[in-house]
MARTI-622769 format. One record per residue: x, y, z of N, C-alpha, C in turn. Coordinates in steps of 0.2 Angstrom, whole numbers, plus 5000, padded with zeros to 4 digits. Each point is the difference from the previous one (the first is absolute). Layout:
XYZXYZXYZ/...
This chain:
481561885745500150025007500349955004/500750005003500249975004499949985006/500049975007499849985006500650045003/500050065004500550045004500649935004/500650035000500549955003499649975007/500449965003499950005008500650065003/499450045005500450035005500149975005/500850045004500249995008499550015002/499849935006499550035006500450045005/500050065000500250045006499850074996/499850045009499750064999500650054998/499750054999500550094995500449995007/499750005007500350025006500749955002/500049944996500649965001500349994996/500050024993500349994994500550005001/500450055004500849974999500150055006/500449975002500650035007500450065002/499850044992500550044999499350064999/499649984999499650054999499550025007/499950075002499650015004499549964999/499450015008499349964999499750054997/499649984996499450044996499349964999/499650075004499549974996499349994994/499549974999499949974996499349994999/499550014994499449985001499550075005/499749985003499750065005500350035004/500649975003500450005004500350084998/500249994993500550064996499350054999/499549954996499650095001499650045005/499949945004499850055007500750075000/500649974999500750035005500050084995/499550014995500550054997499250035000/499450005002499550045001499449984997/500049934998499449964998499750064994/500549994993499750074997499449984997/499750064999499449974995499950054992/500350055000500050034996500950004996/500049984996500749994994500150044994/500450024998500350024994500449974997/500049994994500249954995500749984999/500449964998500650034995499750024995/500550034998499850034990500750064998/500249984997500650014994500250055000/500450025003500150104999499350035004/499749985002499350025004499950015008/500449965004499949995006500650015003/500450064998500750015001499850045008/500550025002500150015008499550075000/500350064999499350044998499449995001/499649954993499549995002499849945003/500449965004499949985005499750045008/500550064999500050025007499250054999/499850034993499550045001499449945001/500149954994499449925003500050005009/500549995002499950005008499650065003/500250064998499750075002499650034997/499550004997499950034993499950085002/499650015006499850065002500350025005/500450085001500350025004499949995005/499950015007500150005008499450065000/499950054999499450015003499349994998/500350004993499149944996500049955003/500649955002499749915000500050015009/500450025005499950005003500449965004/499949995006500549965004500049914997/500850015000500249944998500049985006/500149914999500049955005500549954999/500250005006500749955000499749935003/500249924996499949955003500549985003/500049935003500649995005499749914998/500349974995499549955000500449945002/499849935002500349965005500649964994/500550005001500749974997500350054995/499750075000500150064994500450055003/500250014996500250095001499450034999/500150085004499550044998499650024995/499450015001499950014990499450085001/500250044997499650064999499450004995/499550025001499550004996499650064998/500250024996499750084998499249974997/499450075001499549984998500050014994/499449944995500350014993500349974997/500549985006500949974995500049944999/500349984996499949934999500449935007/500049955000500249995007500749964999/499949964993500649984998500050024991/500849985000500350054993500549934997/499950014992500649954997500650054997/500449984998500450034995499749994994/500450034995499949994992500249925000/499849964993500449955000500549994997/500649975004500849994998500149964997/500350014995500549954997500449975004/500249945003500449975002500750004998/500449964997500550014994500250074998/499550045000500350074996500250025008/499750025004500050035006500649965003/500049935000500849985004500650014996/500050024993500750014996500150054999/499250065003500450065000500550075005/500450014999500450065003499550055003/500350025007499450065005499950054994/500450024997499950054994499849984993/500049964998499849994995499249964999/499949994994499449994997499549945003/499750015003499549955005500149985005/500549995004500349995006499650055004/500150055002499550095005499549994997/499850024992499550034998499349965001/500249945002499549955003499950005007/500650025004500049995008500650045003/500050075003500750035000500349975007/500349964999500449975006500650075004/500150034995500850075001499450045004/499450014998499750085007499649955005/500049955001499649995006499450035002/499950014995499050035001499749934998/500049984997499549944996500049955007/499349985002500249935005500050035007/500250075000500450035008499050035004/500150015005499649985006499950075002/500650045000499850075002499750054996/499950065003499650034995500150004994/499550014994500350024996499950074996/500050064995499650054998499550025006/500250005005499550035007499449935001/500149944998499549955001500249955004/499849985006500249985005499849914997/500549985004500049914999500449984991/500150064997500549984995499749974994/500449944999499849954993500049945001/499749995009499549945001499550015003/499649935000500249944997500249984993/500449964998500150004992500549964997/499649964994499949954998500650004991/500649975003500450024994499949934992/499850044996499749964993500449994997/500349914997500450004998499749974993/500049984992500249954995500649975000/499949935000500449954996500049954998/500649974999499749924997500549955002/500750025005500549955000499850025009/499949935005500250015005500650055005/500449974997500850035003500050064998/499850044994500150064999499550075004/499549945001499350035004500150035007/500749935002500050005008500650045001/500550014994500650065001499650105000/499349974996499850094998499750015009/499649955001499750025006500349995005/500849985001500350025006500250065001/500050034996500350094998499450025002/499449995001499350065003499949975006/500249945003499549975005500150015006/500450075002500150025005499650094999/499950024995499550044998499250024999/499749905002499450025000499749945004/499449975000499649975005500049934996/499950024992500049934997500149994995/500349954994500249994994499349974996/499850024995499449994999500349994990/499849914998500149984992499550024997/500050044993499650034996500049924995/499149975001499949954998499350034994/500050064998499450034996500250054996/500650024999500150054993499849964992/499350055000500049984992500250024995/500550034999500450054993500449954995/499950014996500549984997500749995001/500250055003500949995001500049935008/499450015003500049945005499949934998/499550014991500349934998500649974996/500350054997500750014998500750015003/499749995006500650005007499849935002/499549995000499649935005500150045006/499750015002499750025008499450025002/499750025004499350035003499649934998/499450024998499449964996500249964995/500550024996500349924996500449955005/499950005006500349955004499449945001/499350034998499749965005499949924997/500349974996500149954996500449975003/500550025004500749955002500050005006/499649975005499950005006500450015004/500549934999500849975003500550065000/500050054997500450054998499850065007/499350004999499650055005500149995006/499949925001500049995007500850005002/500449994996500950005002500050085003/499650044993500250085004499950015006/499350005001499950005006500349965005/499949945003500349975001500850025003/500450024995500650005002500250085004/499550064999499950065004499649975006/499649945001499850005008500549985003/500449964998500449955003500650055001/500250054996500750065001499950075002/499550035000499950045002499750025006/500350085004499950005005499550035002/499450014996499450024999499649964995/499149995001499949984999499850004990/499749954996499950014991499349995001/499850044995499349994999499850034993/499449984997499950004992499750024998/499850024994499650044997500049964994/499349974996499749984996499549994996/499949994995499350024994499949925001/498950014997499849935001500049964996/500049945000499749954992499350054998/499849954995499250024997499749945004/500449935002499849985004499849995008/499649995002500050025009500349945001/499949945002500549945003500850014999/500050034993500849995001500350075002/499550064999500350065005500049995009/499749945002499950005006500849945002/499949974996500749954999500550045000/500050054995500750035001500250055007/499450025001500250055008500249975003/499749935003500249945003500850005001/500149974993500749984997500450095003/499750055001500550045000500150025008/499549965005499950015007500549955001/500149964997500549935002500650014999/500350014994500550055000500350035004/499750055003500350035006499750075001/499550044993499750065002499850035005/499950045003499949995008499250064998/500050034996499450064997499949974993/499549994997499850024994499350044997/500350034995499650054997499949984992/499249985001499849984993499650054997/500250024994499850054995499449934994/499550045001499549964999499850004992/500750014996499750014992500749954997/499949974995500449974997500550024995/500649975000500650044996499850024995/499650004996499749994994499550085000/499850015006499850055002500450054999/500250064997500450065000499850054995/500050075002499950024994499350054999/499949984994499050054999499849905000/500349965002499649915002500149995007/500050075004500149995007499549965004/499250034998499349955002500150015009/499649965001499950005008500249955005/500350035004500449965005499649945003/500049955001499549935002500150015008/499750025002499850005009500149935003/499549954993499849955005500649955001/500550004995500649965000500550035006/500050065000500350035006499849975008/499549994999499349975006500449945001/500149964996499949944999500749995000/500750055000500549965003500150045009/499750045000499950035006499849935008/499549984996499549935002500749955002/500549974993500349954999500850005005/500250075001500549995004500050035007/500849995002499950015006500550075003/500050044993500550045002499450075001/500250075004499750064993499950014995/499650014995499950024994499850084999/500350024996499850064997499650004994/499550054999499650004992500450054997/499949994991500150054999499650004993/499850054999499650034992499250035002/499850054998499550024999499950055004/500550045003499950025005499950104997/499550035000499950044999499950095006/499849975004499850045005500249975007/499950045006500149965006499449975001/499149994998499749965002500249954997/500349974993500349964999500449945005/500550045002500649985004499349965005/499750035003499549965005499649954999/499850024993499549954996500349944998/500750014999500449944999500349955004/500050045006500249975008499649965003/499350004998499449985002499749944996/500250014992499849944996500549954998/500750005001500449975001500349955006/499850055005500549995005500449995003/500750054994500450015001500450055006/500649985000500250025006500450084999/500050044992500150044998500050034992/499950045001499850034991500750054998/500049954991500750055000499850034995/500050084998499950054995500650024994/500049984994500550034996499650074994/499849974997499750084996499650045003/499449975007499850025002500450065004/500649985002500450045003500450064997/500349974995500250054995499650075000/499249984997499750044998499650075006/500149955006499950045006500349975007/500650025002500549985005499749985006/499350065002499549995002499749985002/500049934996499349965001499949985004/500449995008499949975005499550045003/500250064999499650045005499250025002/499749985006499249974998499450054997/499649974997499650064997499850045004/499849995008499850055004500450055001/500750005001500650044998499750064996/500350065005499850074996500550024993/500549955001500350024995500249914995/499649985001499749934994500250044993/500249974995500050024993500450085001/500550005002500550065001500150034992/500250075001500250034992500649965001/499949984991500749974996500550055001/499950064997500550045000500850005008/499250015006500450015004500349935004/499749944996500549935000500649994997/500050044994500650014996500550055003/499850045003500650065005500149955006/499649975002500349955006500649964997/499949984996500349954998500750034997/500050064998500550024997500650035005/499550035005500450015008500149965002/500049935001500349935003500650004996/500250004990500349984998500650055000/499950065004500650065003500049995007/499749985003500449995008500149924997/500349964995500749955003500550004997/500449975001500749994998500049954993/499549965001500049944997499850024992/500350014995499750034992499349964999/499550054995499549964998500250004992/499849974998500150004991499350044997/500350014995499550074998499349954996/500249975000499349934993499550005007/500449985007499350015005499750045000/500350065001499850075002499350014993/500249984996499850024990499149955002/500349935003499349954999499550025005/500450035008499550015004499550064998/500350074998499650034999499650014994/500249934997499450004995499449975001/500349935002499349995005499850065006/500350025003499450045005499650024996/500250074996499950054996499549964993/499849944999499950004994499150025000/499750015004499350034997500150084998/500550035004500250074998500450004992/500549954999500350004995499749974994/499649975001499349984993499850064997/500050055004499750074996500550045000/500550015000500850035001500349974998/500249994994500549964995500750035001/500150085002500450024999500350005006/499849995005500349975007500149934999/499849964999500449944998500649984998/500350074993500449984997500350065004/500050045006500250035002500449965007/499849955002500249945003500549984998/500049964996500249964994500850054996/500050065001500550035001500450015003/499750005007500250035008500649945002/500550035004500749965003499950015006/500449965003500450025006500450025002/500450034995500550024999500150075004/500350025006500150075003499249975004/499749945002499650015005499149984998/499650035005499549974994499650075000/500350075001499750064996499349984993/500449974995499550014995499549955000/500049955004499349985003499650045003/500150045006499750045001499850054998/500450034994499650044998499449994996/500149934995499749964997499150005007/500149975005499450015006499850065001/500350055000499750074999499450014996/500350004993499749994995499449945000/499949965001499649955002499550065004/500250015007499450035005499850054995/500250044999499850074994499349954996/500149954997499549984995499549955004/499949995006499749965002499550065005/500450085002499750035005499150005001/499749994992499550035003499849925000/500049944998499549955005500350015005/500650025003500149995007499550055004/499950064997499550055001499349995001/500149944994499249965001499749965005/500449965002499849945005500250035006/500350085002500150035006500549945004/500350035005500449995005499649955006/499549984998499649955006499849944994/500249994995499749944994500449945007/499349964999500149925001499949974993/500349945001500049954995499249955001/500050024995498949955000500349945003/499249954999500349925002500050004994/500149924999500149964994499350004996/500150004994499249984996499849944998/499449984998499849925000500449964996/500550034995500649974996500750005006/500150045003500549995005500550055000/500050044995500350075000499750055003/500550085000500150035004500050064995/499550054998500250054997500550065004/500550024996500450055005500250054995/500250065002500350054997500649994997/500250014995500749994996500549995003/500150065006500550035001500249955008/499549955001500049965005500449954997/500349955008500249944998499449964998/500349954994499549945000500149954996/499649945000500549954997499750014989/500649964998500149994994499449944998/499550024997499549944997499849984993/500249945000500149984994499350004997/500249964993499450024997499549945002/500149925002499949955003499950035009/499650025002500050005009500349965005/500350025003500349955005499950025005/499350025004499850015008499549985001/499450034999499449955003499949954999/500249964996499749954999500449934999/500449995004500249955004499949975005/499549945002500049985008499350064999/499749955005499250025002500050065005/499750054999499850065005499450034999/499750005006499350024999499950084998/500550035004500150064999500150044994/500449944996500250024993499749964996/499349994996499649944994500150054995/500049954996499750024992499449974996/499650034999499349974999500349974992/500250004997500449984993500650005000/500149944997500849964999500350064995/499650044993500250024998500450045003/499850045005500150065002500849975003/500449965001500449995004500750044994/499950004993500450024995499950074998/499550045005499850085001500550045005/500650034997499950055008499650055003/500350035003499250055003500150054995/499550034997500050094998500250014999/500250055008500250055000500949985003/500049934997500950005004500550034993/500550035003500450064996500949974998/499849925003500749974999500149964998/499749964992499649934997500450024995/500449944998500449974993499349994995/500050034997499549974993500549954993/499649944999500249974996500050014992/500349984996500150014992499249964997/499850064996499249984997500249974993/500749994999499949934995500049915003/499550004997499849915003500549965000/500049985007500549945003500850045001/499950065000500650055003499950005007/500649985006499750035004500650045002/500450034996500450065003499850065003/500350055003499850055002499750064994/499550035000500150054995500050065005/500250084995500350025003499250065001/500050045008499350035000499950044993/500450044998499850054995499949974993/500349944999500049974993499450024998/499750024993499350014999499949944995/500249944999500049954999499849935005/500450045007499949955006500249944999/500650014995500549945001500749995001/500149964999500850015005500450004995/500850015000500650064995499949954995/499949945000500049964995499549974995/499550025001499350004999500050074996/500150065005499950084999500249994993/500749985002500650024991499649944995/499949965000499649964994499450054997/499450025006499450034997500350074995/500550045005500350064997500149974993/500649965000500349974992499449984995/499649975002499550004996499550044997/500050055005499650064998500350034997/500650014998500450044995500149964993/499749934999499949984994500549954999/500549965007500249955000499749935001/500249944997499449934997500449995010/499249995003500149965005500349935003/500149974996500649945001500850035000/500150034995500650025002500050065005/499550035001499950075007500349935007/499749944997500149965009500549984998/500449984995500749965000500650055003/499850074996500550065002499950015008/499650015003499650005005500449955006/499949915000500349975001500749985001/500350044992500650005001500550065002/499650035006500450065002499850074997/499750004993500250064996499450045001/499750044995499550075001500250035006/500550025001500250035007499750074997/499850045005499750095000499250004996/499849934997499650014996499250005005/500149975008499550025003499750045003/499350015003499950075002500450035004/500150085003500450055003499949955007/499549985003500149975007500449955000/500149964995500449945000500750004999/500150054995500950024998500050065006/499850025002500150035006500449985005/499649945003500249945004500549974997/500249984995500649974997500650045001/500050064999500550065001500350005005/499350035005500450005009500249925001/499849954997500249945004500849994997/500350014996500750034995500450045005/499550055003500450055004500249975005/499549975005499949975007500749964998/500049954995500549944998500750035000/500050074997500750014999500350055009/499550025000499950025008500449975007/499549954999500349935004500749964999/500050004994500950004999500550055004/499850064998500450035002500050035007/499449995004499749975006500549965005/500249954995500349945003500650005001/500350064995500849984998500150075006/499650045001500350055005499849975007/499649965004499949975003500649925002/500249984996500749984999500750035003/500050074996500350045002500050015008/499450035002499950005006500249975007/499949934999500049945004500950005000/500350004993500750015002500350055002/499850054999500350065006499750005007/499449965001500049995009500349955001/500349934995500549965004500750034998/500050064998500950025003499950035005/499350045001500250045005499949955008/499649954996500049955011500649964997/500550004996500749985001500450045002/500150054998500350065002499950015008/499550005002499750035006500249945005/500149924998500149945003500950015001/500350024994500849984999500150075005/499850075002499950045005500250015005/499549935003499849985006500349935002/500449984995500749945003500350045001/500350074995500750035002499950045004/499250015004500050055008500249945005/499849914999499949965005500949984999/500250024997500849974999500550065004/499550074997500750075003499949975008/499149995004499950015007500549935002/499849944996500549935005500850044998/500350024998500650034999500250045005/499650065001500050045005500149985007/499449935000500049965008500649954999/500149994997500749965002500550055002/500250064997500750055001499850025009/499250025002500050015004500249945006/499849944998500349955004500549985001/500350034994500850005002500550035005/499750074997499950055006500149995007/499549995002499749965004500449955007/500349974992500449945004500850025002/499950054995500850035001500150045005/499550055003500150035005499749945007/499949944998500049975007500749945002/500250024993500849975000500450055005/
C-alpha cells in the first residue's frame, strides 16, 4: 500500500476559473435534501424505470401527498412517501461509455443522453420532481478517461460518484471497482482529478479491509482526495456470492467517527426498521439499499404505512407502466431480473411462470408481462383472499424477520441472516448466538444451502437430494452405478449434463432459454435505439429545413420591404 500523492490545497469551490462555484461536504448535502434513504448502483438494475418507481413506489392515493423541499444552495427536490430520497445510476463503464456512438452499444444503454429523460427535473411517467436528486456511477482506472466520461453526464445529475467496491471478476480482469484498493496513488489521482474538473461535485463508494485501521486510513485517504460523500459498504471484496456473510456495522461506525464528510451505510439492510436501526448504530448520515431494494422497491415506506410490504404483483405493473410512459428504451434483461426478484416467493412454487418470464420480450410493448401478472394474481388469489383487504404486516420477530404472505413484497434472505443481528438493539436479542444462523419459520423467501459438506452453493428447493446441480448430477450418476470419482471428475469437468433431478435440469433449460432470449433481446433492442436515432435525426434535419424556408422567407420579405420604400 502506497502513501496517497500530495494534493492542491484548494477547495472544489476554486479549483479552477472556468468552472462554476460548487459545493461540497455538508454544504452539497444539505443542498439536495440531506437524503437519508438511497438506492444503490447495480448493473442493469437501477436503470431509469426502476429508479423512478424506487422514488415513488406507491401510487398518489396510497402514499399520499408528496412534499416538495426547497433546500438552502439546491434546486427543488420532491419527496414522495416511501420513495427513496436519493437514487444512483447502474454502474458505467468509463471508456466503453466515452467511445461509444448515441446509437450504438454502451454509449444510451448506460445513460440515454438523445431523450433527455435520464438526469431531467420534470415530471416523469406522472411522477413529479423526475430523476433527482441523482448520483451518476462511473468504473475506471485511467484519470483522463474518467474525466472525458463524466463530462458527458455532468450537466445531467447532482454528482459523479467512483465505484471503488465492485467485486466480480470481470472488475478484476479490467482492474477497477475493489481491485483498485491496493493502488492508492491511482485512486486518489481519480478522484482528485474529477474534484478539481468537474462542475459538480465526486464522491465514492467503497468496500472495507478485514482490517479496521487501514479501512479507516483509506476513507481518510479518499476524504483528501477530493470525495465530497462516501458510501462504505461494510463487507470485503472477497465478500460476494453464497460468501456474502454480514456486513460489519462497526467498521462503518468507525469510518463515520474518522472523517469529515457524509457517510452513507451500506449492507444488511432488510426492512425499513433496519434502515432506522442502522442510522442509530452507526451514525450515519444515510442508508443505502441494493438487494434490499430489488427485492422490495418499497422498503422505504414505514411499517406504520397502511400500505408497508405492498403486493409484488401490483409493483411489477407499476413498474411496467413507468417503462410505457418514456421515451427512453428499457432493455429487456432488466425487465426479466426485476420481476424475478419481485415475484420470487410466487415463482419458487410456479416454475412455469418463471420460464414463462424467461421467454417474454418487449418486443411490440410489455403486453406479455402482463399477462404473465395476470396469471400471477389468478394463483396467488386465494392467500390474497386469506389475509383480506385490511392485512397489516406483523412486527419483527426475536430473530428480526418479518413473516408475510408470498404475494407480498419482501426481502430476499439468505441462508446466513443479515438483519437482527448486527449492532446492539434491545428490542431485537437473541438469547443464542446459535440462533443468529436460523431464519424465522415461517419466512417463505430463504435460499437453502447444498447438504454435501463444505458445499456452500445454492441447492435447488425441489431437489430431493437437497443439493445443488452439481452435487445433484454426481449423487444421480452414482445411483445409476457410476464409480464416484469419475461421477465428480465428469461432474467438474462440465459433463453428466440432464443426468440431475427434473428440478435441477429444469433450471438448466429455462436458464438456456432466458440466455438465448436475451440475445435476442438485445439485438432487437439495438435495433430499436437505431430507429429512434433516425427518427430524432430526421425530425432534427426537419426542423433546420423549417428554420432555413422561415430565414428565407424573412429575408424576401425584407427585400420587399426595402423595395417598396425605394
Amino acid at each position: 500500500m502506497s502513501a496517497p500523492p500530495p494534493l492542491p490545497s484548494r477547495s472544489a469551490s476554486s479549483s479552477s476559473s472556468t468552472l462554476p462555484s460548487k459545493l461540497g461536504g455538508y454544504d452539497f448535502y444539505r443542498s439536495i435534501g440531506s437524503p437519508q434513504h438511497i438506492v444503490a448502483p447495480m448493473v442493469d438494475q437501477s436503470e431509469l424505470p426502476w429508479r423512478l418507481l424506487s422514488r415513488a413506489p406507491l401510487p398518489s392515493p396510497q402514499a399520499g401527498p408528496s412534499t416538495t423541499l426547497r433546500p438552502p444552495g439546491g434546486a427543488p427536490v420532491v419527496r414522495h412517501v416511501g420513495g427513496a430520497h436519493l437514487v444512483y445510476t447502474p454502474m458505467i463503464h468509463a471508456k466503453v461509455f466515452l467511445q461509444s456512438r448515441a446509437d450504438g452499444k454502451g454509449g444510451d444503454p448506460q445513460f440515454n443522453l438523445a431523450c433527455g429523460e435520464e438526469g431531467s427535473r420534470a415530471a416523469l411517467a406522472g411522477i413529479e420532481g423526475g430523476d433527482r436528486p441523482l448520483f451518476v456511477q462511473f468504473c475506471a482506472n485511467d484519470p483522463e478517461t474518467l474525466l472525458a466520461a463524466a463530462k458527458k453526464v455532468e450537466a445531467h445529475c447532482d454528482a459523479v460518484d467512483i465505484n471503488f467496491g465492485c467485486p466480480q471478476g470481470i472488475a478484476r480482469k479490467g482492474h477497477y471497482g475493489a481491485f483498485l484498493q491496493d493502488d492508492w496513488d491511482l485512486i486518489a489521482s481519480l478522484i482528485s482529478t474529477l474534484h478539481h474538473n468537474l462542475a459538480v461535485p465526486v464522491t465514492a463508494k467503497f468496500r472495507v479491509f478485514p482490517e479496521l485501521d487501514k479501512t479507516v486510513a483509506y476513507a481518510k485517504m479518499l476524504e483528501a482526495a477530493g470525495a465530497q460523500i462516501l458510501t462504505c459498504h461494510g463487507r470485503t471484496r472477497e465478500m460476494k456470492g453464497q460468501m456474502t456473510g454480514l456486513a460489519d456495522w462497526d467498521k462503518i461506525k468507525a469510518v463515520k467517527e474518522a472523517v469529515g464528510v457524509p457517510v452513507f451505510a451500506n449492507g444488511n439492510i432488510l426492512y425499513a426498521e433496519d434502515v432506522e436501526r442502522c442510522l442509530a448504530y452507526t451514525g450515519c448520515d444515510g442508508v443505502m439499499s441494493a438487494e434490499g431494494n430489488l427485492s422490495n422497491p418499497a422498503l422505504f415506506v414505514p411499517p406504520s404505512h397502511p400500505h408497508a410490504h405492498p403486493s409484488a404483483p401490483a409493483l411489477a405493473r407499476r413498474y411496467l407502466d413507468i417503462i410505457d410512459s418514456l421515451r427512453t428504451p428499457t432493455s429487456g434483461s432488466a425487465v426479466k431480473s426485476h420481476l424475478f426478484r419481485l415475484l420470487k416467493p410466487v415463482l419458487d412454487a410456479n416454475g412455469d411462470l418463471r420460464v414463462a418470464i424467461g421467454e417474454a420480450s418487449l418486443v411490440g410493448g410489455t403486453a406479455r408481462y402482463r399477462a404473465i401478472l395476470d396469471e400471477v394474481d389468478a394463483r396467488v388469489a386465494a392467500d390474497v383472499d386469506t389475509v383480506g383487504p385490511d392485512f397489516r404486516p406483523p412486527p419483527l420477530d426475536a430473530h428480526g424477520y418479518r413473516a408475510l404472505p408470498r404475494h407480498r413484497a419482501q426481502p430476499y434472505i439468505r441462508a446466513t441472516p443479515a438483519s437482527a443481528h448486527v449492532g446492539p438493539s434491545e428490542a431485537i436479542a437473541l438469547a443464542d448466538a446459535a440462533a443468529h444462523h436460523e431464519p424465522a419459520a415461517a419466512a417463505t423467501n430463504v435460499a437453502a444451502i447444498c447438504s454435501h459438506a463444505a458445499c456452500q452453493h445454492i441447492a435447488a428447493q425441489r431437489c430431493l437430494q437437497g443439493a445443488c446441480l452439481t452435487h445433484c448430477r454426481i449423487a444421480r450418476a452414482v445411483e445409476g452405478g457410476m464409480d464416484e470419482a469419475a461421477a465428480e471428475k465428469a461432474a467438474s469437468a462440465g459433463g453428466l449434463s440432464g443426468v440431475g433431478c427434473e428440478a435441477h435440469e429444469e433450471k438448466v433449460l429455462a436458464r438456456k432459454k432466458r440466455v438465448a432470449e436475451k440475445r435476442a433481446g438485445k439485438a432487437e433492442m439495438k435495433r430499436q435505439r437505431k430507429d429512434l436515432a433516425r427518427q430524432i435525426n430526421s425530425a432534427n434535419a426537419a426542423a433546420r429545413v423549417m428554420d432555413k424556408r422561415e430565414q428565407v422567407a424573412a429575408e424576401v420579405i425584407y427585400v420587399e420591404e426595402d423595395d417598396s420604400n425605394a
